[in-house]
C-alpha positions as CSV (number, residue, x, y, z in Angstrom):
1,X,0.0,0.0,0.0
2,X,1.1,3.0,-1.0
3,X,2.0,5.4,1.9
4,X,3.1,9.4,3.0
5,X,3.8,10.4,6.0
6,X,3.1,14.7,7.4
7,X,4.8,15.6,9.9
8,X,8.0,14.0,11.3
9,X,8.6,15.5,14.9
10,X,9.3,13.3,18.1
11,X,6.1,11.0,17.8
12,X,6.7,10.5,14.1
13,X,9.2,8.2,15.0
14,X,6.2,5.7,16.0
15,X,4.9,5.9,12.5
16,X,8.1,5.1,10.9
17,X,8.4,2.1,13.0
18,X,4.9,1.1,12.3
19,X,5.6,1.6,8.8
20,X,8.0,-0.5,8.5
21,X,6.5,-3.3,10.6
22,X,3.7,-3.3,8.5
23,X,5.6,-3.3,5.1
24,X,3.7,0.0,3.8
25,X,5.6,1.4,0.3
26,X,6.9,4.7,2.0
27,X,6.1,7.1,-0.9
28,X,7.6,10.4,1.0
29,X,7.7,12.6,4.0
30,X,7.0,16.0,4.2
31,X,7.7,18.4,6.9
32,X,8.7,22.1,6.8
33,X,12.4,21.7,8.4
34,X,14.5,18.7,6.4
35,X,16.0,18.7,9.0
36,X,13.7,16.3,10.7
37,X,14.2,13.6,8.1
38,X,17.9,12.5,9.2
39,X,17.0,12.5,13.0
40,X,13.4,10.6,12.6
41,X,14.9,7.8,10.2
42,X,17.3,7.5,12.8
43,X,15.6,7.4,16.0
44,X,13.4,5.1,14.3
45,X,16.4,2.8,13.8
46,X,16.5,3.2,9.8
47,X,19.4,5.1,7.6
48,X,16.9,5.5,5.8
49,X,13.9,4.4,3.4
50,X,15.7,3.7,-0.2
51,X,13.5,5.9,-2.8
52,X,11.3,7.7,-0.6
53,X,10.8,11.8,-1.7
54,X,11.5,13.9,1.1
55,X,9.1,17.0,0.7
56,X,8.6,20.4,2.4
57,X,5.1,21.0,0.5
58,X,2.3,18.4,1.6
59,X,-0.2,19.3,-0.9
60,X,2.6,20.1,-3.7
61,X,3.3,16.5,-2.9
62,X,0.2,14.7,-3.0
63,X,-0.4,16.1,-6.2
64,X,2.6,14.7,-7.4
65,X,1.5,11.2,-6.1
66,X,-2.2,10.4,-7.1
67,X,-0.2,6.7,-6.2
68,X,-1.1,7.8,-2.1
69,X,-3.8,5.5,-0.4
70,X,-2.6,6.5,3.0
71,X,-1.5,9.3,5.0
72,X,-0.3,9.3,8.3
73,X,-0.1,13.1,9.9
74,X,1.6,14.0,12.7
75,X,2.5,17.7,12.3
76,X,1.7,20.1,15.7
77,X,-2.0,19.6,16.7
78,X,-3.3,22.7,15.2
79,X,-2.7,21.7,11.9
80,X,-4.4,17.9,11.8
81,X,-7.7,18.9,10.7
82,X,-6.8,21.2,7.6
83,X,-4.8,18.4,6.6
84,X,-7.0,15.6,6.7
85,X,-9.9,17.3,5.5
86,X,-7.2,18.1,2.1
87,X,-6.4,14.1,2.4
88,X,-9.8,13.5,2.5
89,X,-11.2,15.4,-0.2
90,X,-8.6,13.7,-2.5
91,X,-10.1,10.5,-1.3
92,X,-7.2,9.4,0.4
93,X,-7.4,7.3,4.0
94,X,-5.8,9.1,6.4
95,X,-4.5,8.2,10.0
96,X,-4.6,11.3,12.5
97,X,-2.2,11.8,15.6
98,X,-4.2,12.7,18.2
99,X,-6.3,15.4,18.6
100,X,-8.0,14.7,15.3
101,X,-8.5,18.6,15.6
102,X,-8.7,21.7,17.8
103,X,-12.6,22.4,17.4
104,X,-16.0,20.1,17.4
105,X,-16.4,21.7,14.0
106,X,-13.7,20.6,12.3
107,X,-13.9,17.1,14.4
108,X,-18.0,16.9,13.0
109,X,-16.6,18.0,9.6
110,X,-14.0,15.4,9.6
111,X,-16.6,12.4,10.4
112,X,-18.8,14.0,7.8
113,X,-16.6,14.5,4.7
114,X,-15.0,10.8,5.7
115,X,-18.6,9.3,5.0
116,X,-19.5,11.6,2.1
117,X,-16.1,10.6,0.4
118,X,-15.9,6.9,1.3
119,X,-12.8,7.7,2.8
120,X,-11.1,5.7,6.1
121,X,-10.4,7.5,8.9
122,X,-8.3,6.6,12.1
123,X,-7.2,8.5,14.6
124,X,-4.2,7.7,17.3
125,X,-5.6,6.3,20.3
126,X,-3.0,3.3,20.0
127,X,-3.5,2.5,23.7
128,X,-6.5,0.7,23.1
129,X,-4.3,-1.6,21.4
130,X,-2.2,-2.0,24.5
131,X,-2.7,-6.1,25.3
132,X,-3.8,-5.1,29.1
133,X,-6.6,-2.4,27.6
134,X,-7.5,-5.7,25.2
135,X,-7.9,-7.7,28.2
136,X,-10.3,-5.4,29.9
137,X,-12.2,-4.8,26.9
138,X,-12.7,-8.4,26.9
139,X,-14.2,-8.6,30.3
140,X,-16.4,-5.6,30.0
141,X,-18.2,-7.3,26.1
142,X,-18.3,-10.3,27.8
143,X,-19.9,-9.0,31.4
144,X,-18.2,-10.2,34.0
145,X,-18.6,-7.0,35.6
146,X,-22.5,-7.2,35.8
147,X,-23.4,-3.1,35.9
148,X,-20.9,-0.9,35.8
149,X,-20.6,1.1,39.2
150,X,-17.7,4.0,38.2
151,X,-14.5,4.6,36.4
152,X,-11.6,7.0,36.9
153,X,-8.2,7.5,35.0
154,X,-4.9,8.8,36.5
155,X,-2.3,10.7,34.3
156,X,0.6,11.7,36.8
157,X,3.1,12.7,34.2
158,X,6.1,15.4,34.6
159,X,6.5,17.9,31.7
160,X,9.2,20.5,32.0
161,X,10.5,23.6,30.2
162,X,13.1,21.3,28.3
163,X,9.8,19.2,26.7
164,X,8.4,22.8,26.1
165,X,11.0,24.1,24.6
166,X,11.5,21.4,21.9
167,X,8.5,23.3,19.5
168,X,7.4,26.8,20.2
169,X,3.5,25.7,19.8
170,X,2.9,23.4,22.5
171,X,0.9,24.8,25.4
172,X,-0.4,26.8,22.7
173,X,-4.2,27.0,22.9
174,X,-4.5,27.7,18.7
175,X,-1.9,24.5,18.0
176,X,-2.0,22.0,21.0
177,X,-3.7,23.0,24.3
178,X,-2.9,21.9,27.7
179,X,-2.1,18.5,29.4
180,X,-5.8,17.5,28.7
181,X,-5.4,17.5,25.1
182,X,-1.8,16.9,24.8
183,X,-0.7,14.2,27.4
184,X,-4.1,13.1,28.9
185,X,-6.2,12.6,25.8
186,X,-5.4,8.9,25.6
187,X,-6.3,7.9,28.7
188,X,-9.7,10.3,28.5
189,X,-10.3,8.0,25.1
190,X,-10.1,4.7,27.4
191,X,-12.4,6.0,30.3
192,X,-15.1,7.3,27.7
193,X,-14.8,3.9,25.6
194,X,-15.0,1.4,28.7
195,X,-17.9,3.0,31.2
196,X,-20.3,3.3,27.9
197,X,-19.7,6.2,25.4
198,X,-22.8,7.9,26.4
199,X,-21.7,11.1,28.3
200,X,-24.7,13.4,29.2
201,X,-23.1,15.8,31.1
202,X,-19.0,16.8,31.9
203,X,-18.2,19.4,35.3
204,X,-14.3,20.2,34.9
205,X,-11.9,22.6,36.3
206,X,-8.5,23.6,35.1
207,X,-5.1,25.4,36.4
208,X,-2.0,26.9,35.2
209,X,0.3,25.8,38.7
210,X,4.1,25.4,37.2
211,X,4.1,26.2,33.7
212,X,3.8,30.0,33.7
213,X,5.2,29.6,30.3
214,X,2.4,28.4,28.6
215,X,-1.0,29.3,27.9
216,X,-3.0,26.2,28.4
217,X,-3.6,24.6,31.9
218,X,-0.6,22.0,33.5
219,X,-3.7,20.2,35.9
220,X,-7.1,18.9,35.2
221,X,-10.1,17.0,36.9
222,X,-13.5,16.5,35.9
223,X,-16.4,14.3,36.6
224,X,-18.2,12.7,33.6
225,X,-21.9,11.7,34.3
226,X,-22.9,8.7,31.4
227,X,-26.2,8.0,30.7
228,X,-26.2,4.6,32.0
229,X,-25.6,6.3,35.0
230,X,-22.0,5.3,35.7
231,X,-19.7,7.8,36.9
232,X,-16.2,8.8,35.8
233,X,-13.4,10.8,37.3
234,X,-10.5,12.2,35.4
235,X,-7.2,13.4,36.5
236,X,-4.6,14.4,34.7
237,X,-1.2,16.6,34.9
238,X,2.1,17.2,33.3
239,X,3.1,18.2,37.4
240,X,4.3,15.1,39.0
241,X,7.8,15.7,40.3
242,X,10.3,14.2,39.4
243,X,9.3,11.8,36.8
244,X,5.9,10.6,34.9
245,X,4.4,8.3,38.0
246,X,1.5,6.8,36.1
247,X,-1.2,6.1,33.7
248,X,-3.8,4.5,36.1
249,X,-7.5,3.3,34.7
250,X,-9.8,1.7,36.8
251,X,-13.3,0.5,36.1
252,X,-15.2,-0.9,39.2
253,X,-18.5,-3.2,38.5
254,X,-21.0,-5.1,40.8
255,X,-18.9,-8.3,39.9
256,X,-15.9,-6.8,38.8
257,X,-12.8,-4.7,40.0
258,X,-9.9,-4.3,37.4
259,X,-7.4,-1.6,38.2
260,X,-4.9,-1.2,34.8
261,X,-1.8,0.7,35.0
262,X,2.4,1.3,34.7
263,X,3.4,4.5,33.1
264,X,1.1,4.0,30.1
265,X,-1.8,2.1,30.8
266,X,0.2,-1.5,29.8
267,X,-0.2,-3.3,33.5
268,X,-2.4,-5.3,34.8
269,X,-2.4,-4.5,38.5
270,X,-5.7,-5.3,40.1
271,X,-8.0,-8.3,38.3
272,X,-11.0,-9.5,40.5
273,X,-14.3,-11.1,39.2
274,X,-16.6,-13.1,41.1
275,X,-16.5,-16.0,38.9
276,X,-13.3,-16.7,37.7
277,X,-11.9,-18.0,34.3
278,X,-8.8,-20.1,33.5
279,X,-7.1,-17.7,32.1
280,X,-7.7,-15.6,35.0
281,X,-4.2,-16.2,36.7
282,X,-2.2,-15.4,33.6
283,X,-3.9,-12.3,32.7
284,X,-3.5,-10.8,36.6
285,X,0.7,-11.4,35.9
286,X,0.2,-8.9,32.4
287,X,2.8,-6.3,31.9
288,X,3.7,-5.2,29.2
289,X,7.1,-3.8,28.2
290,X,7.2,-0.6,26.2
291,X,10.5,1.7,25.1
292,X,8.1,4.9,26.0
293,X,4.7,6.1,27.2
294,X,3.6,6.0,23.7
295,X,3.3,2.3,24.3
296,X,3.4,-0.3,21.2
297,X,0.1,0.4,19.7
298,X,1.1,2.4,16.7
299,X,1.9,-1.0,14.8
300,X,-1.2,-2.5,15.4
301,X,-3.2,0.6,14.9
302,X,-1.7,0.9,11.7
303,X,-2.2,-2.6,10.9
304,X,-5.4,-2.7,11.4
305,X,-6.4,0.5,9.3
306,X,-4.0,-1.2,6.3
307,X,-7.2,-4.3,6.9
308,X,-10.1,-1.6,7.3
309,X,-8.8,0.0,3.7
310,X,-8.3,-3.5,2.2
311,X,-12.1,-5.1,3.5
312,X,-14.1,-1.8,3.6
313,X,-15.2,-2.0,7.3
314,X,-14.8,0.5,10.0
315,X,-11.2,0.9,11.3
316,X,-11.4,0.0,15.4
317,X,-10.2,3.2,16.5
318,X,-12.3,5.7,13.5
319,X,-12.8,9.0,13.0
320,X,-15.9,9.2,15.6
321,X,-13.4,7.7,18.2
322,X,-11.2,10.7,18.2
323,X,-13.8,13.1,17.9
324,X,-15.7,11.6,21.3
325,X,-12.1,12.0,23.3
326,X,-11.8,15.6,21.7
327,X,-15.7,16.0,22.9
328,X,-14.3,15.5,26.6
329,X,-11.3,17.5,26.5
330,X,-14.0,20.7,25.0
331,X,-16.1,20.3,27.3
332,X,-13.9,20.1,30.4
333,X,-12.4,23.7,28.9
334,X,-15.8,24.9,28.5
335,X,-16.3,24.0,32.1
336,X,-13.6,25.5,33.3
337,X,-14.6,29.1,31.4
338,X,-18.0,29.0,32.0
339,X,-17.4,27.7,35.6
340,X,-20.8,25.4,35.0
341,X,-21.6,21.7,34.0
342,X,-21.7,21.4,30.3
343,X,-24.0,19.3,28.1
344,X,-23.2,17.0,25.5
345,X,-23.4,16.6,22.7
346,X,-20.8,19.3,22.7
347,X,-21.3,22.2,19.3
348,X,-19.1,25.5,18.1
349,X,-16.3,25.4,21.3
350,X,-12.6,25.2,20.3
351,X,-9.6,25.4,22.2
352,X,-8.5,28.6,20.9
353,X,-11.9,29.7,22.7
354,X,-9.6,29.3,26.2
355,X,-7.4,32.5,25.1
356,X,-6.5,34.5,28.2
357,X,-8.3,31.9,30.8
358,X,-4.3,32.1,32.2
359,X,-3.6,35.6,31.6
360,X,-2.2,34.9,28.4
């Protein structure tokens, strides 16, 4: 399959990896500094890719390459939407780094262009892929935890000014946000996804404590009220000293109690069900080694969007996916303006709608 990749800052690396793993025809890169191309191919373990066009001009280079069935972008956040709505009105799949945008109206136009187009659309939640997250997905389809009582996910992460420093738009509320959308957006996906997908209303609040530097908030909590009337609580901050602690989901059922964490959400650390399985034992002993927080998903992910192009289906993290964890992280920033609980469905609030909540 014939493949281009937007984009090739630190997570690119991930891509090129899953690339590769996958045995996708890497067409070309594009990004605005070459000098990105050397250092990804590199962290990513390659010299290079033999053939591949290295480009500065995405849309001078998919012109060039009508050949393109599949984009991968992972250029700052403020610039995925623009993009994939270009890939998608060429017809060409595309899989998004997360956030799949900065507004619910570009998410909304996103899902809608996808389905008027016949286009795929996947966006990065690779943590669902994580073989722990697989397990407890498992469990939940399969109801061994009767009704579902709460959930809650921990990210207790450390972000300094050397991360910050590395590109001049994060913390940014036009191109990335805070630790919500940035850092905690993964683990926002998995709560959302487990307890029911339904949320009716979201009550969040937001601070600047450490990073005076940035505009966008370095601590987050919220409540999420579902409409099966589970409850879930969300944490997360780039604050932790001296190191990222955790990425910690629980989900809590009459029958049930799983606890998943490590750094990433890739342990199993608590598994109890009233009736137990044989495979019970094995599963409680899961933990799973990853070379970052960005886990191992991006090869699956990426192989099962190649298997969502090639058999028409629905790829297992799509387009609505990412625009449901976006939904969260609005609304929590709506909260936090607006000081009240907010409604879903969530309509016409984007980040850059947070400008001056920090005093700058």
């Amino acid at each position: 399959m014939k493949y281009a990749l937007i984009g090739c800052g630190r997570i690119a690396v991930n891509h090129i990896k899953a690339v590769a793993n996958n045995n996708l025809d890497l067409i070309a890169v594009c990004d605005i500094d070459p000098s990105k191309f050397d250092t990804m191919f590199e962290k990513a373990g390659f010299g290079d890719f033999p053939g591949t066009e290295r480009c500065s001009d995405y849309s001078a280079m998919l012109d060039a390459h009508p050949e393109i069935e599949l984009v991968g972008i992972a250029t700052e956040s403020g610039e995925h939407a623009k993009i994939a709505l270009d890939c998608i009105e060429r017809g060409i799949n595309v899989i998004i780094e997360k956030p799949m945008a900065m507004s619910m109206q570009d998410a909304d136009l996103i899902v809608e262009r996808s389905h008027e187009k016949g286009v795929k659309v996947s966006v990065c939640h690779q943590n669902r892929f994580n073989l722990a997250i697989q397990k407890l997905r498992e469990a939940l389809d399969g109801g061994r935890f009767g009704t579902i009582s709460h959930g809650s996910i921990n990210v207790r992460w450390n972000r300094g000014k050397s991360y910050y420093d590395q590109a001049p738009w994060r913390g940014t509320w036009e191109q990335d946000g805070g630790t919500l959308m940035n850092q905690c957006i993964h683990g926002i996906d998995l709560l959302r996804w487990m307890l029911g997908n339904e949320v009716e209303e979201v009550y969040g609040a937001t601070r600047q404590r450490f990073h005076d530097y940035l505009e966008a908030e370095d601590v987050g909590v919220a409540v999420l009220k579902f409409k099966n009337g589970a409850v879930g609580t969300i944490e997360g901050t780039a604050n932790v000293y001296p190191k990222n602690l955790e990425e910690t989901l629980y989900v809590f059922g009459e029958t049930g109690t799983v606890k998943v964490g490590g750094t990433s959400t890739n342990n199993i650390d608590v598994w109890d069900f009233a009736e137990e399985t044989g495979a019970d034992a094995e599963t409680k002993r899961l933990h799973e080694v990853t070379s970052n927080v960005y886990g191992n998903g991006h090869t699956a992910l990426y192989a099962d969007m190649i298997d969502a192009i090639k058999n028409d289906r629905a790829p297992y993290v799509d387009a609505i996916a990412g625009r449901n964890a976006l939904e969260i992280v609005l609304a929590i920033y709506k909260s936090q303006k607006t000081d009240e609980p907010v409604k879903l469905p969530l309509q016409n609030f984007a980040s850059i709608d947070m400008a001056g909540e920090f005093g700058k």
